[in-house]
Backbone as CSV, one residue per row, in Angstrom:
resi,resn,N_x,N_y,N_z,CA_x,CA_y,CA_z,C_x,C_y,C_z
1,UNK,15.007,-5.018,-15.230,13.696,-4.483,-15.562,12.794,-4.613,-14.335
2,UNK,11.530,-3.739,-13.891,10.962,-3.404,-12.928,9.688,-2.915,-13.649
3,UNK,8.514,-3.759,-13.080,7.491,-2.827,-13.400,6.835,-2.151,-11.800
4,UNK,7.035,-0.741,-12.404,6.830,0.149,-11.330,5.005,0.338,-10.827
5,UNK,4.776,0.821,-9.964,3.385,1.183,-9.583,3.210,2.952,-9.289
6,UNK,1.874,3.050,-10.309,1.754,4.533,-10.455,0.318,4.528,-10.094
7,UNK,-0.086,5.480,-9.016,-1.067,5.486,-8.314,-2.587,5.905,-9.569
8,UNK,-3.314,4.943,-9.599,-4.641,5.646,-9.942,-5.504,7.258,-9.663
9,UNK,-5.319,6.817,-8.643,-6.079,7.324,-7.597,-5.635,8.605,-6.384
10,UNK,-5.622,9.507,-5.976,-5.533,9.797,-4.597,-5.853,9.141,-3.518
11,UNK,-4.627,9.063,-2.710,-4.530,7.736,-1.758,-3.842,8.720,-0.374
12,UNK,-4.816,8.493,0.550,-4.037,9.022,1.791,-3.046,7.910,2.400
13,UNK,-1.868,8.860,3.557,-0.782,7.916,3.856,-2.044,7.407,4.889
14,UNK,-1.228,5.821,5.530,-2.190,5.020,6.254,-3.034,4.220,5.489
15,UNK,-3.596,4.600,4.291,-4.312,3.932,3.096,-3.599,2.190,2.876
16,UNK,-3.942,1.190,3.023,-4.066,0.172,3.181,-3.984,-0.660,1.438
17,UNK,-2.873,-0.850,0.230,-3.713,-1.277,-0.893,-3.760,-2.840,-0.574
18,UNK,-4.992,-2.885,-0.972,-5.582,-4.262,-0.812,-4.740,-5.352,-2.002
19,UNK,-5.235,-4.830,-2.943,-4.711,-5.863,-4.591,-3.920,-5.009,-5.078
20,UNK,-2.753,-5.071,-5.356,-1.928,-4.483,-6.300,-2.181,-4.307,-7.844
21,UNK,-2.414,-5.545,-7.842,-2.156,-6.219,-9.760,-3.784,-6.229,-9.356
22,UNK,-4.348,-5.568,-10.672,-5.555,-6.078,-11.234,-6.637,-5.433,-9.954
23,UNK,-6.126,-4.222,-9.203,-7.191,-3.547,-8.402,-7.320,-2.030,-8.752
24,UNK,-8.084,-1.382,-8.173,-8.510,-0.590,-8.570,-7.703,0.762,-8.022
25,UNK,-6.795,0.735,-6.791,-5.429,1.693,-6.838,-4.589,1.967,-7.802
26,UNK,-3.759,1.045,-8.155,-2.662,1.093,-8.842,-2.634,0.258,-10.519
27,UNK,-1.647,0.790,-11.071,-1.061,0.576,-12.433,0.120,0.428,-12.901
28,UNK,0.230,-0.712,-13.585,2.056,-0.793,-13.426,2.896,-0.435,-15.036
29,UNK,4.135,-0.339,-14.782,4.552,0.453,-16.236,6.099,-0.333,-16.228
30,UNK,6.395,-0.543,-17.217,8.147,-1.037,-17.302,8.924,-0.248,-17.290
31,UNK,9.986,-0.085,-16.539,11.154,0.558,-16.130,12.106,0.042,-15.762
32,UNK,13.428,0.629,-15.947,14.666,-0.546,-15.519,14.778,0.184,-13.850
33,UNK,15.307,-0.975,-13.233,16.052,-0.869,-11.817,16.681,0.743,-11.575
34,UNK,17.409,0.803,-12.516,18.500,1.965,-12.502,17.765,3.184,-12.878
35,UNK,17.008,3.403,-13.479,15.834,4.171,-13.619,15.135,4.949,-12.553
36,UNK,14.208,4.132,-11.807,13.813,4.075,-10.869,14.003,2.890,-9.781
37,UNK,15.202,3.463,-9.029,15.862,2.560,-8.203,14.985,2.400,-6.799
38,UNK,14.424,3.435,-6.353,13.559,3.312,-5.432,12.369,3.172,-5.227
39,UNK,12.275,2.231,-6.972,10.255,2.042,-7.113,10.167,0.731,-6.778
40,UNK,9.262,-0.166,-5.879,9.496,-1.287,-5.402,8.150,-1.861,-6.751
41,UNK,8.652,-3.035,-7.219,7.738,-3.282,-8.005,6.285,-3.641,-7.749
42,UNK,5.343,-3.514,-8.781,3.954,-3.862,-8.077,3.636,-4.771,-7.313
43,UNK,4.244,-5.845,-7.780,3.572,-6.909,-7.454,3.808,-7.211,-5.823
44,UNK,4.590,-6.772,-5.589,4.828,-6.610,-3.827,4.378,-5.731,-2.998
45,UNK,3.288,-5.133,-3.879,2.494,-4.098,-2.846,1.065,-4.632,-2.552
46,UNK,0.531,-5.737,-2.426,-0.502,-6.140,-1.673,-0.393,-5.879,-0.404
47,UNK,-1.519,-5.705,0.304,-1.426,-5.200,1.744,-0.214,-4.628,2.200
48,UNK,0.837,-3.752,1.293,1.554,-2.533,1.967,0.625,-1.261,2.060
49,UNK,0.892,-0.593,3.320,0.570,0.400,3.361,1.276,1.856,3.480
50,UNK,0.614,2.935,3.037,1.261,3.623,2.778,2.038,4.898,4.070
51,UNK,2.989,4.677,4.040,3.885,5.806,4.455,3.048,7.761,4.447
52,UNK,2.814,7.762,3.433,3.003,9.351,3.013,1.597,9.108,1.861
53,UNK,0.603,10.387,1.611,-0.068,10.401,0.569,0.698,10.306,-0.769
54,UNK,-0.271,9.512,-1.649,0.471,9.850,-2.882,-1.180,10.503,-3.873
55,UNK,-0.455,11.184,-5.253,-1.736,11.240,-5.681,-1.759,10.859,-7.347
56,UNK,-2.652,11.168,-7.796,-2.958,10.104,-9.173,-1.861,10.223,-9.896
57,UNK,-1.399,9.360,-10.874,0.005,9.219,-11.374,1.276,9.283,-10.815
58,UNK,1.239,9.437,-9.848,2.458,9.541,-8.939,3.207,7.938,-9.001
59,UNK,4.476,7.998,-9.307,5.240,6.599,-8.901,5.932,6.303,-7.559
60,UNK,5.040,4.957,-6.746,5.600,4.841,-5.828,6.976,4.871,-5.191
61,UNK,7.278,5.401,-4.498,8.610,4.883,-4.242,8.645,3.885,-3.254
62,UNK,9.962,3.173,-2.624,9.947,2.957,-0.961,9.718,3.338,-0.093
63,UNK,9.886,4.536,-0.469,10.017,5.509,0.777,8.163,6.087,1.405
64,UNK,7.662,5.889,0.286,5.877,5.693,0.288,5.282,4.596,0.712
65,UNK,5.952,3.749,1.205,5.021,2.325,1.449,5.868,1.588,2.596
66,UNK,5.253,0.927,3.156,5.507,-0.381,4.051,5.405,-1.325,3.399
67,UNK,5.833,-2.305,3.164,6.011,-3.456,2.322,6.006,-4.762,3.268
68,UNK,4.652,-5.349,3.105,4.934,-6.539,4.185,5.913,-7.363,3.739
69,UNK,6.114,-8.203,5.026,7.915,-9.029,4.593,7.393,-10.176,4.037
70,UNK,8.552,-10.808,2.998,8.249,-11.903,2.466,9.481,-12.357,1.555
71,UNK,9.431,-13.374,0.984,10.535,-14.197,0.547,10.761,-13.162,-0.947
72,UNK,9.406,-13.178,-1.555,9.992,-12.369,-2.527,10.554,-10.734,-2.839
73,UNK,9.734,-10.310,-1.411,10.458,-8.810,-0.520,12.241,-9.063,-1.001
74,UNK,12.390,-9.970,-0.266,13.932,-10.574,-0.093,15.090,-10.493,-0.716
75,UNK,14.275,-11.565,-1.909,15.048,-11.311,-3.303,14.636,-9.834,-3.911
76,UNK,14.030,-9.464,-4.496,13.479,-8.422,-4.874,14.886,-7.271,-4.059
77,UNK,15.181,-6.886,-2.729,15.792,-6.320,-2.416,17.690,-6.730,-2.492
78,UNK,17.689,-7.855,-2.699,18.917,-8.572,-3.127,19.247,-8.206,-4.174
79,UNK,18.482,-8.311,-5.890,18.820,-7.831,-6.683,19.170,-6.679,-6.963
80,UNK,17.782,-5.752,-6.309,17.922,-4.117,-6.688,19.777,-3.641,-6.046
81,UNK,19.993,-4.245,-5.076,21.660,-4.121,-4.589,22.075,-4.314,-5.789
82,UNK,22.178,-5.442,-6.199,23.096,-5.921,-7.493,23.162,-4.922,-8.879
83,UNK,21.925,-4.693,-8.831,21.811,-4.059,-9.925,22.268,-2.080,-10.025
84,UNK,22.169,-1.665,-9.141,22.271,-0.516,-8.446,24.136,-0.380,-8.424
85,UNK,24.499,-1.829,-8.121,25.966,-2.034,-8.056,26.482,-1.975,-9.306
86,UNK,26.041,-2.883,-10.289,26.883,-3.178,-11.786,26.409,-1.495,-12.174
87,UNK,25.232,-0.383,-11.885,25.175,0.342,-12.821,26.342,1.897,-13.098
C-alpha cells in the first residue's frame, strides 16, 4: 500500500514543495505499489522539487520530482523493487 500525492494546485516544473503532508500543494490518496508503481509516496516529497509541471489532480509520478536523499528515500525504493517483483 502507498499513499500517492495528487497535486492541488498548478505547479510549475522547478516549483519547490515545501510541506508535503498537511500543506497547501498536495493531497494524498491510498493506492497499492502495483497500481501506481511510479508514484513516490507523499510523505517523501518535502523539499522535492519538481522535474516537469504538473497540474491540479494530477498524480505525481517519479519521473515529476527530485526527491531529496534520505534513509527513508532508501527503503521506500527497496520495497517498491520487492513489491514490483512478487507482482
Amino acid at each position: 500500500v502507498n499513499v500517492v500525492a495528487i497535486a492541488k494546485q498548478d505547479m510549475p516544473a522547478g516549483y519547490v514543495i515545501e510541506l508535503a503532508i498537511g500543506g497547501w500543494d498536495l493531497r494524498g490518496e491510498v493506492a497499492t505499489i502495483t497500481e501506481f508503481p511510479d508514484a513516490p509516496p507523499i510523505g517523501l516529497l518535502t523539499g522535492a522539487r519538481l522535474r516537469n509541471s504538473v497540474v491540479q489532480g494530477q498524480i505525481l509520478k517519479l519521473s515529476d520530482v527530485d526527491i531529496p536523499d534520505s534513509i527513508a528515500k532508501y527503503a521506500w525504493e527497496s520495497m517498491q523493487s520487492h513489491a514490483i517483483a512478487e507482482a
